[in-house]
C-alpha positions in Angstrom: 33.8 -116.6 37.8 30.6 -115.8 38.6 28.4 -112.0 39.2 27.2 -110.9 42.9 23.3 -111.4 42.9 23.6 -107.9 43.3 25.4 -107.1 40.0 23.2 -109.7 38.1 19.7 -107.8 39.3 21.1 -104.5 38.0 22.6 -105.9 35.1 19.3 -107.7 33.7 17.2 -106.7 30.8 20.3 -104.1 30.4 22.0 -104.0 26.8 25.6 -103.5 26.4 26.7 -102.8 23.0 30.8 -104.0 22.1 32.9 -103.1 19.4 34.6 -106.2 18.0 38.4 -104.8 16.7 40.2 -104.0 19.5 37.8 -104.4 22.2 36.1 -108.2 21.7 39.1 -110.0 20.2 42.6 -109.3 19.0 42.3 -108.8 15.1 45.1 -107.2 14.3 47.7 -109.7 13.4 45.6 -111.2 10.7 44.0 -107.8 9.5 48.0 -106.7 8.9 48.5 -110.1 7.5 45.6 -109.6 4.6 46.5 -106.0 4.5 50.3 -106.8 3.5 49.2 -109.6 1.3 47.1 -107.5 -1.0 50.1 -104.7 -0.8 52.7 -107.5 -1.9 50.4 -108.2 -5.0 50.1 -104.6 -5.6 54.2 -104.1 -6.0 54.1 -102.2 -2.9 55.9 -102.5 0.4 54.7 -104.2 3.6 53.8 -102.0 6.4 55.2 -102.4 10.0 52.7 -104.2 12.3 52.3 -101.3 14.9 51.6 -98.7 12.4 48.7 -100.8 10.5 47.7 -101.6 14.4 46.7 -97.7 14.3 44.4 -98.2 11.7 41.8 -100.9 12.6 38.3 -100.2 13.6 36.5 -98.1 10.6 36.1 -101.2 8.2 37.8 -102.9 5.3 37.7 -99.9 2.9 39.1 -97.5 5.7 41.7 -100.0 6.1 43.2 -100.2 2.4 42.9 -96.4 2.1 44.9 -95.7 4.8 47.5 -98.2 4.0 47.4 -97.9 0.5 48.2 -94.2 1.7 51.0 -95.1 4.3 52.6 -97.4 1.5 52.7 -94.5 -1.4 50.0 -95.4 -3.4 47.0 -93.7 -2.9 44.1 -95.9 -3.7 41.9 -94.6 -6.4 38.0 -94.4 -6.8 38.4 -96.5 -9.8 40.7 -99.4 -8.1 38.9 -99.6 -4.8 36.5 -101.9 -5.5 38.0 -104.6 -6.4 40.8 -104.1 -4.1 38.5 -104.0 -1.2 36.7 -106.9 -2.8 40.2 -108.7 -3.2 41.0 -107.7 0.5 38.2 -109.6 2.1 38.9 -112.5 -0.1 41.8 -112.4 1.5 41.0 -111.9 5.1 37.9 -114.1 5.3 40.6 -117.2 4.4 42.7 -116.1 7.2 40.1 -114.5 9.6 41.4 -116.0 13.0 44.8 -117.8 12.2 46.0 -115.6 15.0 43.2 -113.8 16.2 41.6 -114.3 19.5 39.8 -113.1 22.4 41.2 -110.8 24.8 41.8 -112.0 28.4 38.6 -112.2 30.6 36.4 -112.0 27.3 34.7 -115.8 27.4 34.3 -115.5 31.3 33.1 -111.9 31.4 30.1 -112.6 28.4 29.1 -115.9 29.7 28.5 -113.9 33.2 27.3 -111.1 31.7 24.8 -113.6 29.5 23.5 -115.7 32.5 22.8 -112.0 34.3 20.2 -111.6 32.1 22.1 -109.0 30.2 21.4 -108.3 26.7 24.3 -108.7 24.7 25.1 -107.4 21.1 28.0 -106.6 18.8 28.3 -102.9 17.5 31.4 -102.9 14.8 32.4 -101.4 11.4 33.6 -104.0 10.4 30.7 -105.9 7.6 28.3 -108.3 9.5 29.1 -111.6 7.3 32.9 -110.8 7.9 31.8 -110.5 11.9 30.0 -113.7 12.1 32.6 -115.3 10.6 35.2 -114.2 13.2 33.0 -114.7 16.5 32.1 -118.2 15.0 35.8 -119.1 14.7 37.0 -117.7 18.5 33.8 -119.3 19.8 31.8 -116.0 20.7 28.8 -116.1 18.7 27.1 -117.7 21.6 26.9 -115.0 23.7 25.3 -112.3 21.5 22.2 -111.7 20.4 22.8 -110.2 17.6 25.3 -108.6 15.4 24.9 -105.5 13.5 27.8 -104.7 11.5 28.3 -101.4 9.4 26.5 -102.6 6.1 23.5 -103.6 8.6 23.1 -100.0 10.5 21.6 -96.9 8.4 25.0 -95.9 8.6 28.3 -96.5 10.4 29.7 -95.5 13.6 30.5 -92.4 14.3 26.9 -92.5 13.5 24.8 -92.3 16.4 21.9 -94.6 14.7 24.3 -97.1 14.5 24.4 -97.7 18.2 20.7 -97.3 18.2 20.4 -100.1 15.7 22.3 -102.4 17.8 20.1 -102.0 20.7 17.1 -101.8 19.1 17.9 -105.5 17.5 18.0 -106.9 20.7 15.0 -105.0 22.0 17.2 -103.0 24.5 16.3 -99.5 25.8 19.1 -97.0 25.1 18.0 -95.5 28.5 19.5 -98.6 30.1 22.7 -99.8 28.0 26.0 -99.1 27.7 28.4 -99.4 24.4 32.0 -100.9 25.1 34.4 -99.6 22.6 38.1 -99.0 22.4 37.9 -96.1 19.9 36.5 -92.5 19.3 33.9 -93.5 17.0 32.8 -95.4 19.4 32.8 -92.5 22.0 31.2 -90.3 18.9 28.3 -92.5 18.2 27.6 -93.4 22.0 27.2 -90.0 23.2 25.1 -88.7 20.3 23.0 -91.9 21.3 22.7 -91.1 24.7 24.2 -94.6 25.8 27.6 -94.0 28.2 30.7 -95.1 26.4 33.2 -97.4 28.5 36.4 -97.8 26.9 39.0 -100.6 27.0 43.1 -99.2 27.0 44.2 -102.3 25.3 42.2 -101.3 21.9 43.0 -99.9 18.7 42.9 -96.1 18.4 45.3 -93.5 17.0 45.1 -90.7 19.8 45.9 -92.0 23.4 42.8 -93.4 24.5 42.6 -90.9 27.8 42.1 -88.3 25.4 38.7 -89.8 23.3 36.4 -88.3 26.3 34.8 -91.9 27.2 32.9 -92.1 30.4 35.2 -94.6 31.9 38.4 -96.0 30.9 39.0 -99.9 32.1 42.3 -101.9 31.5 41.2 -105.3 31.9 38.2 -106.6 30.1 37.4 -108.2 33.5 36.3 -104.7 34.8 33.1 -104.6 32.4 30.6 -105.7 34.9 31.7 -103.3 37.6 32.4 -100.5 34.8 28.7 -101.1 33.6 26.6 -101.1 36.8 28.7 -97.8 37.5 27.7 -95.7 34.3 24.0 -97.2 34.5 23.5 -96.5 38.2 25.0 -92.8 36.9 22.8 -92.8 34.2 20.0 -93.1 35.9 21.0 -90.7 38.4 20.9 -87.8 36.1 17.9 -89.0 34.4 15.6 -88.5 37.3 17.4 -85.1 38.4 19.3 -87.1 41.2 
């Protein structure tokens, strides 16, 4: 598959920001897997895939509080360390056993990349554990850079988050997008001026019509198209138009 010329001359010297969880490549089996080891060890029960599901997408610690929670254990201050320490352990030994790309993902980057678009990863979850995951489903190629949550000024919902991304890749938030699945990644779009396209097959709590995203796409082969249209809008309202 291959980009119009058309698409390829709006789409270069663009940036467009992804999430990873949810929206880049299908995490959850082996983030439920870690989580349910480290509550096995812990005396406490395993939680049911499609509730844990709910919970992806703010980062490791996020991810053991709530399921420490939804197991009836609270995690303390005191203990969270060294369980979230424990947890990564954990995951980084397992990190794509079943994890992979969504459908479209491979084809829709490498277009996106030979368009001249600059591509980065935007994600909660900790850089080292991200680089780790795209160099096992064979994504790293594609990006630029990856700015996870311990490499931003602070985490989405944080707006500078999103602003971080770009600015690693030298992008103008004036023409870039962030592709997310998730209200923080609505949040911290929208406080950085960037559109927010979302994908329906994410992660996310609330039904994903609801987040307020600026489009709502539900096949990753849609990006491209999705993009052009929120840039071209973009621009629109920036010059009054």
């Amino acid at each position: 598959m291959s980009l119009p010329h058309a698409h390829e001359t709006v789409l270069r010297d663009t940036t467009i920001a992804f999430d990873l969880d949810g929206t880049l490549v299908d995490t959850a089996p082996d983030l439920v897997g870690a989580l349910n080891t480290i509550l096995a060890e812990e005396g406490l029960p395993a939680l049911p895939f499609d509730d844990v599901r709910k919970m992806v997408g703010r980062g490791a610690k996020a991810l053991l509080e709530r399921g420490f929670a939804a197991a009836g254990a609270p995690l303390d201050a005191e203990r969270a360390p060294r369980l979230v320490e424990r947890f990564i352990a954990i995951y980084l030994g397992r990190i794509a056993h079943e994890s992979a790309p969504f459908e479209g993902v491979v084809e829709v980057l490498a277009d996106l990349k030979a368009a001249g678009a600059r591509l980065v990863v935007c994600t909660n979850k900790l850089t080292h554990l991200s680089v780790a995951l795209l160099d096992a489903v064979d994504l790293t190629r594609f990006f630029d850079a990856v700015v996870g949550a311990d490499d931003a000024p602070a985490p989405k919902p944080d707006p500078r988050h999103v602003l971080a991304a770009i600015a690693a890749v030298g992008g103008d938030p004036a023409r870039a997008v962030m592709v997310g699945d998730s209200i923080n990644d609505v949040l911290s779009a929208k406080a950085a001026g960037v559109p927010a396209l979302l994908v329906s097959f994410g992660y996310t709590e609330a039904p994903v019509e609801t987040l307020g995203g600026d489009l709502l796409i539900d096949r990753f082969s849609e990006v491209p198209e999705a993009a052009i249209s929120l840039l071209a809008s973009c621009g629109a309202e920036k010059s009054g138009l």
